[in-house]
Structures are given as C-alpha cells and as structure tokens.
ChimeraX commands (.cxc) that place a marker at each C-alpha (Angstrom):
marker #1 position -24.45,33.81,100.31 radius 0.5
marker #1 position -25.80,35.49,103.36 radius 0.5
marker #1 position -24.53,37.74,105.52 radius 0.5
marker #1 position -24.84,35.17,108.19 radius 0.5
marker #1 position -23.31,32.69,106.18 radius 0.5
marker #1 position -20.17,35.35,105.49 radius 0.5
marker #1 position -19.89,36.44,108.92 radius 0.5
marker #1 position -19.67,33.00,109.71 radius 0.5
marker #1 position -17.00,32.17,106.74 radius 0.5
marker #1 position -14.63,35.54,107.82 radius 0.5
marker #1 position -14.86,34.39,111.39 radius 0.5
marker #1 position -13.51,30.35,110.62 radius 0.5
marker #1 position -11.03,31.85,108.37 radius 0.5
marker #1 position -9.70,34.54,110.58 radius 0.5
marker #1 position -9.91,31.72,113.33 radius 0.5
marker #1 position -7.60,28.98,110.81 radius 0.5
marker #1 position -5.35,31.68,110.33 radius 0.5
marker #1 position -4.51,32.24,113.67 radius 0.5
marker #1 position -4.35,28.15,114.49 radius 0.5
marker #1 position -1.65,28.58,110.98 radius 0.5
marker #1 position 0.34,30.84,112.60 radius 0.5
marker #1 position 0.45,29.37,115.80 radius 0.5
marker #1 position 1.35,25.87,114.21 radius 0.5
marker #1 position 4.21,27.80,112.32 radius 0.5
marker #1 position 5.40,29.36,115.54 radius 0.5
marker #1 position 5.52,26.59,116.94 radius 0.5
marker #1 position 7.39,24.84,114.05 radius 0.5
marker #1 position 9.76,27.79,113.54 radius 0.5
marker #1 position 9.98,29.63,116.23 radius 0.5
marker #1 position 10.55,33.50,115.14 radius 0.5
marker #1 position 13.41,35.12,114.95 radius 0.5
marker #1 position 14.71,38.50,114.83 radius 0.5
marker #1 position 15.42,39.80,111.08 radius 0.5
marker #1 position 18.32,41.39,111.85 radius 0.5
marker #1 position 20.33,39.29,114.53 radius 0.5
marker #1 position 18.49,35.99,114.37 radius 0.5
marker #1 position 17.50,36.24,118.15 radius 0.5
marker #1 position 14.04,34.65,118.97 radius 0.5
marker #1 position 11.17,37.48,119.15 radius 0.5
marker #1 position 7.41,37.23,120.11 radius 0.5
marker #1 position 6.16,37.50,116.02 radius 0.5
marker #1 position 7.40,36.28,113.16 radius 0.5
marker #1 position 8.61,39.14,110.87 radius 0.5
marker #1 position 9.69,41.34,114.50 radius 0.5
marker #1 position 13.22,42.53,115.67 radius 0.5
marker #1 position 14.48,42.73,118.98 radius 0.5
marker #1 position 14.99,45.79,121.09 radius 0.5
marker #1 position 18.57,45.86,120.23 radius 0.5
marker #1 position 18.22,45.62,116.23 radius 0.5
marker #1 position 15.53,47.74,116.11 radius 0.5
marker #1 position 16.56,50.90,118.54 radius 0.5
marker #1 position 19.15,52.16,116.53 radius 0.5
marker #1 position 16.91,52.22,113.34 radius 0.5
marker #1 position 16.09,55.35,111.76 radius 0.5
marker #1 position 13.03,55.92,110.16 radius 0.5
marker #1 position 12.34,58.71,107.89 radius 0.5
marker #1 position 9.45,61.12,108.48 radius 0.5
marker #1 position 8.62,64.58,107.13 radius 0.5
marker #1 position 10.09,67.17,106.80 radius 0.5
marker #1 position 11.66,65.59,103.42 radius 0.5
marker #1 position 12.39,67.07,99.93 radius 0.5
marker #1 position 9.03,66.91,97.88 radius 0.5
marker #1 position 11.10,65.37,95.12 radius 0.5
marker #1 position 13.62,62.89,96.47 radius 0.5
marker #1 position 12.42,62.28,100.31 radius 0.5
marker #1 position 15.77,63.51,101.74 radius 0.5
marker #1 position 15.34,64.24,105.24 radius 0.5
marker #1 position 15.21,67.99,105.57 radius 0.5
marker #1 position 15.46,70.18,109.26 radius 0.5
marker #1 position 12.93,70.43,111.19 radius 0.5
marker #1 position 12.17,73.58,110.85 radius 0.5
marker #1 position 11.87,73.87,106.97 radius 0.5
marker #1 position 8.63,75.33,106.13 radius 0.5
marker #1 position 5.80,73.21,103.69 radius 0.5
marker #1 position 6.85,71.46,100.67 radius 0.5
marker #1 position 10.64,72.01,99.46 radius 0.5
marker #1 position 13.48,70.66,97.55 radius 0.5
marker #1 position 16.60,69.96,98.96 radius 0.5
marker #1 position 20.02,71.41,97.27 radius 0.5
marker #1 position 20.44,68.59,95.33 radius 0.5
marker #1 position 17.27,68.29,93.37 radius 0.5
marker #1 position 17.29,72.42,92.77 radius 0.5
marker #1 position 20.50,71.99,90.86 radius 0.5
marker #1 position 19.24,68.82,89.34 radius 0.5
marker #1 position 16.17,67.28,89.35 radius 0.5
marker #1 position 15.27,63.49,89.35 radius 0.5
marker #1 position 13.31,61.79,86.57 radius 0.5
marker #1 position 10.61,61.04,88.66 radius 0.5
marker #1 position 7.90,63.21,90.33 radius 0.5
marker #1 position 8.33,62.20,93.98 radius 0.5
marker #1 position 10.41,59.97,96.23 radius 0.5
marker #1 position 10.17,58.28,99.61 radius 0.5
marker #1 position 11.39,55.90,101.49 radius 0.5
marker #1 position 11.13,53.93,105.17 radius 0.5
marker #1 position 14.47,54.35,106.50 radius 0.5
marker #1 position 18.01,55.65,106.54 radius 0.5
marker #1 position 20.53,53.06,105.26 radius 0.5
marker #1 position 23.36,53.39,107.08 radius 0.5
marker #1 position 24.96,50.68,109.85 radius 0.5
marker #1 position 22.09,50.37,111.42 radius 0.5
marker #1 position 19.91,49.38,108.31 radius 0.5
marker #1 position 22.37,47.72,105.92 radius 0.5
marker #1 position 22.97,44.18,107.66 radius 0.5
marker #1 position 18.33,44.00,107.65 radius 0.5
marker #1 position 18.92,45.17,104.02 radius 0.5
marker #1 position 21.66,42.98,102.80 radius 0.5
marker #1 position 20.03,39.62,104.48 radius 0.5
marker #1 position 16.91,40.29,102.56 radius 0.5
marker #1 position 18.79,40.95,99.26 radius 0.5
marker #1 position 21.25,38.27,99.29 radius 0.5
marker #1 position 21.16,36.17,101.98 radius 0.5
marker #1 position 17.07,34.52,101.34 radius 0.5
marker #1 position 14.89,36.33,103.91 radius 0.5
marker #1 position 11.80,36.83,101.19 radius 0.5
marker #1 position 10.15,36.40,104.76 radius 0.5
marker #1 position 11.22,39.98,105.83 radius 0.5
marker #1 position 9.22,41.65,102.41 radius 0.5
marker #1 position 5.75,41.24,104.73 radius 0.5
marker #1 position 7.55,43.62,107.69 radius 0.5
marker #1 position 9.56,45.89,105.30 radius 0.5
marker #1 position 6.56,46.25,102.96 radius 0.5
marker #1 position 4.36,48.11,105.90 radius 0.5
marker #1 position 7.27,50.31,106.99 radius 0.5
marker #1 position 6.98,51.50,103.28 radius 0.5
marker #1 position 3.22,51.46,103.08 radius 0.5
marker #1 position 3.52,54.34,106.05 radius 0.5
marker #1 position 6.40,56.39,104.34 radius 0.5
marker #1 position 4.53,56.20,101.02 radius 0.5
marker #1 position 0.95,56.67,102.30 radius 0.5
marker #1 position 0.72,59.87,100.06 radius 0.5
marker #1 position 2.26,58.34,96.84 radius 0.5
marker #1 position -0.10,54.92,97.07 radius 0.5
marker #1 position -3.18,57.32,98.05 radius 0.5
marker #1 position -3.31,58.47,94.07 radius 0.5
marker #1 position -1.31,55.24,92.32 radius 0.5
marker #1 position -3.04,53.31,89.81 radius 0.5
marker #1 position 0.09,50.86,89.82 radius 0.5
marker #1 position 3.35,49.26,91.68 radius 0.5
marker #1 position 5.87,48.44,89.31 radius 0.5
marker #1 position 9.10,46.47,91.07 radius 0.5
marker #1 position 12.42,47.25,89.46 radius 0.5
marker #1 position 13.52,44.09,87.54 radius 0.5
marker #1 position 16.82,41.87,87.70 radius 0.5
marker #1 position 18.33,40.31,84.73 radius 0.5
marker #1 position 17.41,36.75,83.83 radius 0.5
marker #1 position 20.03,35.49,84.88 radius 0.5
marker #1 position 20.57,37.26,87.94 radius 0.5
marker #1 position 16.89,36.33,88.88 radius 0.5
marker #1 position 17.79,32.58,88.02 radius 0.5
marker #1 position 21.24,32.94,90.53 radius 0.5
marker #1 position 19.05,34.54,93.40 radius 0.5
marker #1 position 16.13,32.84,93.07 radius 0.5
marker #1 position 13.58,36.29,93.82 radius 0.5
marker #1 position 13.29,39.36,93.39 radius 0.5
marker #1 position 13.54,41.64,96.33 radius 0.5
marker #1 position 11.73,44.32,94.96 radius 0.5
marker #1 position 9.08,42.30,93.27 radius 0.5
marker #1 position 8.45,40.63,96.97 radius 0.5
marker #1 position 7.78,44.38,98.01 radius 0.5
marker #1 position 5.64,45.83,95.72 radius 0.5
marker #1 position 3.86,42.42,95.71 radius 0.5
marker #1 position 3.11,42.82,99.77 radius 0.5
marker #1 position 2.75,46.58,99.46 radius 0.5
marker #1 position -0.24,45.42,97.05 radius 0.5
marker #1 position -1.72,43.29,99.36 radius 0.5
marker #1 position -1.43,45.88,102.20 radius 0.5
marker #1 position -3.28,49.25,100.13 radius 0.5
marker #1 position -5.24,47.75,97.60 radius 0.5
marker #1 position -3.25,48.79,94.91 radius 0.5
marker #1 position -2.20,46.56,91.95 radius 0.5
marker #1 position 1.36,45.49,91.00 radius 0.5
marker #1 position 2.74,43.97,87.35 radius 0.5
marker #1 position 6.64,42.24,87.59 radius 0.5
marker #1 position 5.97,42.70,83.75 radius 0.5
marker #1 position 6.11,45.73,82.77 radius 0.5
marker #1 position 9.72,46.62,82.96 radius 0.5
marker #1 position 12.32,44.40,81.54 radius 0.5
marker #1 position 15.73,44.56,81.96 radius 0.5
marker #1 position 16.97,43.74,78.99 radius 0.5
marker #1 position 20.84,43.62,79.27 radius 0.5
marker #1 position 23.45,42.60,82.59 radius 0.5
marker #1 position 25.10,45.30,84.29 radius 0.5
marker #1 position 27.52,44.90,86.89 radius 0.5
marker #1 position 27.16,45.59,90.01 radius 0.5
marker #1 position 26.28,48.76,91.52 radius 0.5
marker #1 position 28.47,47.92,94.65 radius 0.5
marker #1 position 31.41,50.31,94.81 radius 0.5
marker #1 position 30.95,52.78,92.16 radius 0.5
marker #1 position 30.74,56.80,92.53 radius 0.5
marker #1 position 27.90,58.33,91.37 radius 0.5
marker #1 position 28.58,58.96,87.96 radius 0.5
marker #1 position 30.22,55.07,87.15 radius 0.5
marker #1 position 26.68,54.35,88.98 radius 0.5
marker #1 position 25.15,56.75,85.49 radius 0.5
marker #1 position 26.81,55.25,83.05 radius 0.5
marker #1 position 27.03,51.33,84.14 radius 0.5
marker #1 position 22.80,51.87,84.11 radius 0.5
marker #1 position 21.68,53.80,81.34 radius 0.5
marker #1 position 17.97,53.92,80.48 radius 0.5
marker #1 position 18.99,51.06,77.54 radius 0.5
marker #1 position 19.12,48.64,79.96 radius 0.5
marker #1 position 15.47,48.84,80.56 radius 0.5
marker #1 position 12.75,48.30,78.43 radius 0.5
marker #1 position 8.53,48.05,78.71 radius 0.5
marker #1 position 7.46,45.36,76.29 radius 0.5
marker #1 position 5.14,46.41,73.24 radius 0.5
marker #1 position 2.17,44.42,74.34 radius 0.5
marker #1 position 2.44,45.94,78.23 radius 0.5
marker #1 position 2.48,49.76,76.75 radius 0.5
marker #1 position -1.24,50.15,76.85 radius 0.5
marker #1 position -1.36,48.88,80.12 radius 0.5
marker #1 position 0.73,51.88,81.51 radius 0.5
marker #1 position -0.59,54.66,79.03 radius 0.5
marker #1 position -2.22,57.34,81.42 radius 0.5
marker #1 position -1.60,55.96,84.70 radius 0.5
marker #1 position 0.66,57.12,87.55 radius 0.5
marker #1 position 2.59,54.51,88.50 radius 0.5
marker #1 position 5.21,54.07,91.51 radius 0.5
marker #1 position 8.52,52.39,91.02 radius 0.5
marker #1 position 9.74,50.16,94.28 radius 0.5
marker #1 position 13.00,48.83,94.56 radius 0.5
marker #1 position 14.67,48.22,97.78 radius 0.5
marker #1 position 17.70,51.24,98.15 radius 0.5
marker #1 position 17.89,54.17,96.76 radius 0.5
marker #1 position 21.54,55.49,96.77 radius 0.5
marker #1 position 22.37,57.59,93.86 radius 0.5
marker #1 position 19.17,57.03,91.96 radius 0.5
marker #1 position 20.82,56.26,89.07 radius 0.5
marker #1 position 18.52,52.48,88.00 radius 0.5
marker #1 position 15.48,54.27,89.17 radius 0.5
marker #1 position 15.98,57.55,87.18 radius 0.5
marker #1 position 16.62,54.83,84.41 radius 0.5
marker #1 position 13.52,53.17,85.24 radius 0.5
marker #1 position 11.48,56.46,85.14 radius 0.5
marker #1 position 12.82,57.90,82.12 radius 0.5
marker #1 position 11.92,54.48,80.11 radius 0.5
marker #1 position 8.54,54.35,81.69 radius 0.5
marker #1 position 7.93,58.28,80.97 radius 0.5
marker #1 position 8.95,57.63,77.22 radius 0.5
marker #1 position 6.78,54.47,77.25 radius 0.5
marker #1 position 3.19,56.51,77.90 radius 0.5
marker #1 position 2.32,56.50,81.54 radius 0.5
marker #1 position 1.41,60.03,83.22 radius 0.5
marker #1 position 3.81,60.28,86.36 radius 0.5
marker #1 position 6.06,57.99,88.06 radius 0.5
marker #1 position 6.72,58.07,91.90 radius 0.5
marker #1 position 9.49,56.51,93.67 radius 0.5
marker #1 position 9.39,54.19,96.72 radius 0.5
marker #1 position 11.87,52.18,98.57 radius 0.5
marker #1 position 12.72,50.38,101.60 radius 0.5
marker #1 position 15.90,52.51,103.02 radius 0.5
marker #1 position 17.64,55.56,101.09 radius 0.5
marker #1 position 21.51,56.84,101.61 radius 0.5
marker #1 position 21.47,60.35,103.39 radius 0.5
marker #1 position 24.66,60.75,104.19 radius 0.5
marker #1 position 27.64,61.70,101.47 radius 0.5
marker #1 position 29.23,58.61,102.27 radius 0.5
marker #1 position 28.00,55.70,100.77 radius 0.5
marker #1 position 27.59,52.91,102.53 radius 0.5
marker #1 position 28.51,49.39,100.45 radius 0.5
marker #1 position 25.21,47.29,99.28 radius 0.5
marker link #1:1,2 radius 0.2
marker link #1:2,3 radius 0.2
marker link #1:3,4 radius 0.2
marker link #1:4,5 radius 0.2
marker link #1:5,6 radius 0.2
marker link #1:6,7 radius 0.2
marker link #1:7,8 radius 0.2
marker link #1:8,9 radius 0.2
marker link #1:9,10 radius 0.2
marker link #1:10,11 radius 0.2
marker link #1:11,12 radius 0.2
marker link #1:12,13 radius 0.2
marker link #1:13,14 radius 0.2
marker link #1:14,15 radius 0.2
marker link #1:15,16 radius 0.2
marker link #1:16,17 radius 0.2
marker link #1:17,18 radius 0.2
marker link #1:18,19 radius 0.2
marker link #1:19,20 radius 0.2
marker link #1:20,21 radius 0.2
marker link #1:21,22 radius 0.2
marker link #1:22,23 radius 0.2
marker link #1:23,24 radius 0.2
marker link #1:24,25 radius 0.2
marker link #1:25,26 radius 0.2
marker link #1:26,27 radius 0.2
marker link #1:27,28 radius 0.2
marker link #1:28,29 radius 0.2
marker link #1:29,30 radius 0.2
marker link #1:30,31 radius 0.2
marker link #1:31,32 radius 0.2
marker link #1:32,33 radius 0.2
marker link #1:33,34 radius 0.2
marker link #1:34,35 radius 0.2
marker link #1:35,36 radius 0.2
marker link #1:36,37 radius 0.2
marker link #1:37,38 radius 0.2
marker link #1:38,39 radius 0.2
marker link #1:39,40 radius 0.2
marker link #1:40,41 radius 0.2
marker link #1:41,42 radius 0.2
marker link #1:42,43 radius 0.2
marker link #1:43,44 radius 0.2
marker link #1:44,45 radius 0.2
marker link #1:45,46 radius 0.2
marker link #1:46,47 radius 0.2
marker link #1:47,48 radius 0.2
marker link #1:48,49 radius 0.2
marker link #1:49,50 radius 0.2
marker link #1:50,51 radius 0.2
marker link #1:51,52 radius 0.2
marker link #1:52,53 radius 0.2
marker link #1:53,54 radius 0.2
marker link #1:54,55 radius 0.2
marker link #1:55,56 radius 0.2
marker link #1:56,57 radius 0.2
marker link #1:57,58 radius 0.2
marker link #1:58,59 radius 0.2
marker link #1:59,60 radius 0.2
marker link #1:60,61 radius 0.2
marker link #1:61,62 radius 0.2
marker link #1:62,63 radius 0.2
marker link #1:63,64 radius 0.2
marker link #1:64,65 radius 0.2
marker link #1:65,66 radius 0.2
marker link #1:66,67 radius 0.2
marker link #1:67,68 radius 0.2
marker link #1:68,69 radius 0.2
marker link #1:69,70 radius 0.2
marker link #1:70,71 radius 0.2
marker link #1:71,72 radius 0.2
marker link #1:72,73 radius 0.2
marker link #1:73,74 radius 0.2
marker link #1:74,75 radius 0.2
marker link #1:75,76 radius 0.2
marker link #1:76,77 radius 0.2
marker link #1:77,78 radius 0.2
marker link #1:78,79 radius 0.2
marker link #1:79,80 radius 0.2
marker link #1:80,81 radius 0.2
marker link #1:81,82 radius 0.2
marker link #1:82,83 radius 0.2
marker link #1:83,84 radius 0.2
marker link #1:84,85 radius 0.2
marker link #1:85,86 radius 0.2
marker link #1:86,87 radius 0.2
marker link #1:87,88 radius 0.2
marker link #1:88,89 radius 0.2
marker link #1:89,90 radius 0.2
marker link #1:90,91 radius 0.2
marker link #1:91,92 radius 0.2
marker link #1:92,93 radius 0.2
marker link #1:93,94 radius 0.2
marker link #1:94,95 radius 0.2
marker link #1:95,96 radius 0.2
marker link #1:96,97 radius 0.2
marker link #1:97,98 radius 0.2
marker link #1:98,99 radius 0.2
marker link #1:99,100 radius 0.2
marker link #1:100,101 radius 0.2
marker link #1:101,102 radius 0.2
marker link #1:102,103 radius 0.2
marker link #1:103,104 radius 0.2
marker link #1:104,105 radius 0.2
marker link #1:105,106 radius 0.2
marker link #1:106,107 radius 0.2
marker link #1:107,108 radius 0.2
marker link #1:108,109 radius 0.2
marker link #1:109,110 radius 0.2
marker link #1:110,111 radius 0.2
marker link #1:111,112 radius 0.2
marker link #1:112,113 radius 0.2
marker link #1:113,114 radius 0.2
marker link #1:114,115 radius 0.2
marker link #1:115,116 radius 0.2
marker link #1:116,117 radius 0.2
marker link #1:117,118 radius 0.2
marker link #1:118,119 radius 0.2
marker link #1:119,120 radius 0.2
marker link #1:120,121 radius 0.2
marker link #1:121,122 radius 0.2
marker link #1:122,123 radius 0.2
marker link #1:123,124 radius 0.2
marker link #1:124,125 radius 0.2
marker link #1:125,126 radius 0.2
marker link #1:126,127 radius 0.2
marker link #1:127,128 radius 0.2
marker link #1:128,129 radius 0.2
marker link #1:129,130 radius 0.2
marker link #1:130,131 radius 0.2
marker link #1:131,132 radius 0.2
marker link #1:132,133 radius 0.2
marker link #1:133,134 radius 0.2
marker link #1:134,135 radius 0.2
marker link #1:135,136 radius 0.2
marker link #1:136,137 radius 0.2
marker link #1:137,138 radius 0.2
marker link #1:138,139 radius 0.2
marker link #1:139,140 radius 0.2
marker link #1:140,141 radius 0.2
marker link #1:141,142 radius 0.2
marker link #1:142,143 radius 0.2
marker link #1:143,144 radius 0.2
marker link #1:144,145 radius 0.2
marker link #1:145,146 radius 0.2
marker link #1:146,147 radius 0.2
marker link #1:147,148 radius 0.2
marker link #1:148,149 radius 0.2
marker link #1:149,150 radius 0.2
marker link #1:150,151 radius 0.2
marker link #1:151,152 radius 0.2
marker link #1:152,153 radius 0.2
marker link #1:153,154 radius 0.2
marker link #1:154,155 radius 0.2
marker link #1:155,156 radius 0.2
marker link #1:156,157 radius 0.2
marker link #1:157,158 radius 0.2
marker link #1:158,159 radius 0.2
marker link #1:159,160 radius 0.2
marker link #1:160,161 radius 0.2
marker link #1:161,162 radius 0.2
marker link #1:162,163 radius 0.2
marker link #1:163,164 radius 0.2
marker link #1:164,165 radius 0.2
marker link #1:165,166 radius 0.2
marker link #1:166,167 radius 0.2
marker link #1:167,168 radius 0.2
marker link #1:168,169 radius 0.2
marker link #1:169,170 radius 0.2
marker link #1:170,171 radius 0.2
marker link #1:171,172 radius 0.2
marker link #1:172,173 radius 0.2
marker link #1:173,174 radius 0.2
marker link #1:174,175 radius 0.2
marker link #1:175,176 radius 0.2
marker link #1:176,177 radius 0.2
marker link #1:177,178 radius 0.2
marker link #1:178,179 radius 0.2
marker link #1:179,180 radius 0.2
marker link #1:180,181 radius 0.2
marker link #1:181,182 radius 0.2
marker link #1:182,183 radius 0.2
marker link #1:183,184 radius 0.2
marker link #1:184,185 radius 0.2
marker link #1:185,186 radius 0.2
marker link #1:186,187 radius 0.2
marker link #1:187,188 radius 0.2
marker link #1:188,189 radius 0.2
marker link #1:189,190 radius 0.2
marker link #1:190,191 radius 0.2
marker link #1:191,192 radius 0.2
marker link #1:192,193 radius 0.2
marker link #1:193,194 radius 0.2
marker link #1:194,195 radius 0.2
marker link #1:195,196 radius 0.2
marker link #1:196,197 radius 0.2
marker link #1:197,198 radius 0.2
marker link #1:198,199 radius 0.2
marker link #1:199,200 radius 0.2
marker link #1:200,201 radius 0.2
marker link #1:201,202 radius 0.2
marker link #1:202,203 radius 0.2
marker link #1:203,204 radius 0.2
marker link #1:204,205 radius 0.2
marker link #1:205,206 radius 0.2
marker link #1:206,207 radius 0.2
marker link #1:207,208 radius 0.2
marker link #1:208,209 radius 0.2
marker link #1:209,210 radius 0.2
marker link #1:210,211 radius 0.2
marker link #1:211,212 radius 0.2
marker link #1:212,213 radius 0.2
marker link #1:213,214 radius 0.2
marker link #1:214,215 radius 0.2
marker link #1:215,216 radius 0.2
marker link #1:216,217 radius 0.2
marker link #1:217,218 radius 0.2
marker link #1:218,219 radius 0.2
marker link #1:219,220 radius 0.2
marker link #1:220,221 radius 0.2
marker link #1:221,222 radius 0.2
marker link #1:222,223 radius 0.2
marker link #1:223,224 radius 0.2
marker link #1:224,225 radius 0.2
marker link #1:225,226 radius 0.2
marker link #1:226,227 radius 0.2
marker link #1:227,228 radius 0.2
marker link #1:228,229 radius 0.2
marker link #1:229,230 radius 0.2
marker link #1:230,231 radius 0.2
marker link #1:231,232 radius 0.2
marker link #1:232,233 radius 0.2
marker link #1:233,234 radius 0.2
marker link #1:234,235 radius 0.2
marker link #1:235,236 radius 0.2
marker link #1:236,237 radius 0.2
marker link #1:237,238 radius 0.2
marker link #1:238,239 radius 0.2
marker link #1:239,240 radius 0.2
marker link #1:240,241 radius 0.2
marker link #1:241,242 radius 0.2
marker link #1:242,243 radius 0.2
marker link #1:243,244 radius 0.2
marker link #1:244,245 radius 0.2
marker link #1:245,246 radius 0.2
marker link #1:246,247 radius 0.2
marker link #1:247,248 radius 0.2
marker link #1:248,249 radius 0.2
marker link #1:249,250 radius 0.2
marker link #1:250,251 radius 0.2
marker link #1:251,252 radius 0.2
marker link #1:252,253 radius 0.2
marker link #1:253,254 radius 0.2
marker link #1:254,255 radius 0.2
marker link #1:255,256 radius 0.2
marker link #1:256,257 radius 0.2
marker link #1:257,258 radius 0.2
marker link #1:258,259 radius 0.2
marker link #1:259,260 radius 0.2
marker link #1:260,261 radius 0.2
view
C-alpha cells in the first residue's frame, strides 16, 4: 500500500469514527459518570462531580505514591514504608478515594459502568507515566471464577486492557490466577485485610512462567487501601521469575480512616 493510499485509509477511518460517535451520542446521549447528568462527551463528568476530585501528583513516596508535603525534597519514603516496606518496587495511583471518589469508584465496580475504564484508564496513564515508560507488561489483578461469573467483568482487567491501548504496552488477564474465594475486603482492619488474602490465594500458571521470567511488570487493580491483595499479588509474581513489579491503580486511601469499598 502507498502512502497515498494510507493517508487516504487513516483519514476515512478517523472520519467513520467520528460519524460512530456521533450516531452513539445521538443514541445515548452522555452522561456524567458520577451523577448521571448529561455532559458534552461520553466518558466526562460534570462540573459538580468532578470539582471536588482530588488527583494525586508528586511529591509522593517513591514506594507507595502516598501524597507527601510539598516541600519534601527528591525521592522519599513516607513513615509507613520506612518501618515496612511493600512487596513491590513502586506505587501510584490517579486519585484520592475518599467521598469524593468512592460513589465514581463503586459504580464502576459494582454497579456495570465498564464504560468509565476508557476515562479512568487515562487518569492512570498520567499518574503512572514513569512506571509504563520502562514496563514490559500490565497484569490486572484477577477475581475468582465465580465472582467473575456473578459480575460479569473485571474492573481491573477493563483497566489495564485500556491503559494498553493508550501507551503501547501489552497486558495478559492470564497470568495471575486466583485460585481460591476470599471474602470480601469490605470492612476489615488492616491486618483481617493480611490474613483473609494471603499470597496462596494467587497463583501464575506453569505454562505462563516463561512469559514473565525477566520482565518488569506492573500490577493494576482499581483501589489500593491497605495493599494487602497487591502485596499478595507481588510476592507470587516475584517468586514466579519476573524482575520487578510496580503498582498502579485508579484511586488509593490516604487518610487513616478507611473509607468502605
């Protein structure tokens, strides 16, 4: 094919995909992913959901992405990861989850919004910019079977698959398995959150171990609260051959009080 010809093919396609859009705008009007109002885009929020929002920006802690003040100088770990490290090299993630966040959060989860992974997935792609920059894979935290059958998606699979399409970078919802049902994370301290999620839940299939040995790899999942199912994540992909695992997620707690997912 020419380069005529291809100019020609990326300009009909670019122009179909804007006559797609406006045909499903017209269809399905957008609305707002938090409060359902109807916004200019598909995949927006209005003024009010998104004002309050707070996104997370450096100065963080090199190792977990907790906000740090404005002042701190370079690279640092906060208090936390001093007195105990995570099991993965570095963390970030897009936004605070608090009040503001949870209700955007939740309605993606639980409530089918798979159409809010496109939006959430760029908010990431910025707050992770540095982790993607040297990943050689995206590897979504799984659910259980049957938890997958009950929901009908994975969340975090939906993000790492859009975070793929966005940087270039591939993505396998095969490489970790969870391989037993735990309850729910909902509710629980930091230590039940430990020991309901133990690295035995997880597991990388013999025939996907080669495909991990050597490479740096970066977990997604959509909060991060006490990192307990990511640490277990990390720890089972460590032990299974890859080189370093990063940690990235739509909206991490910051605050000592937990706020319900």
């Amino acid at each position: 094919m020419s380069l005529a010809d291809r100019v020609r093919l990326d300009a009909t396609s670019a122009a179909l995909g804007r006559l797609a859009g406006r045909a499903l705008d017209f269809l399905l009007p957008p609305r707002c992913l938090g409060c359902g109002e109807r916004v200019d885009r598909q995949g927006g929020l209005c003024a009010a959901c998104w004002a309050p929002l707070r996104f997370l920006r450096p100065p963080w802690c090199e190792r977990c992405g907790w906000p740090l003040p404005g002042d701190a100088p370079g690279p640092q770990l906060c208090p936390a990861c001093q007195g105990r490290p995570p099991a993965w090299e570095r963390g970030r993630a897009a936004l605070a989850y608090d009040e503001a966040s949870r209700g955007l959060v939740l309605r993606f989860k639980h409530a089918e919004r798979p159409e809010a992974a496109a939006t959430f997935a760029r908010w990431m792609a910025a707050a992770g910019r540095d982790l993607l920059a040297g990943a050689d894979l995206l590897v979504p935290v799984p659910l259980h079977r049957w938890r997958l059958l009950r929901r009908g998606y994975n969340q975090a699979g939906l993000l790492a698959r859009e975070i793929a399409r966005l940087e270039g970078v591939p993505w396998s919802p095969s490489i970790l398995r969870r391989r037993r049902a735990t309850a729910s994370q909902q509710g629980l301290g930091a230590a039940a959150r430990r020991a309901n999620v133990t690295a035995t839940a997880f597991a990388v299939p013999e025939r996907r171990r080669e495909a991990i040995a050597g490479r740096r790899i970066v977990l997604v999942d959509d909060v991060l609260t006490t990192g307990a199912t990511l640490g277990a994540c990390a720890r089972v992909l460590r032990e299974a051959g890859c080189a370093r695992v990063d940690v990235l997620v739509l909206a991490r707690v910051v605050k000592p009080t937990v706020v319900p997912i």
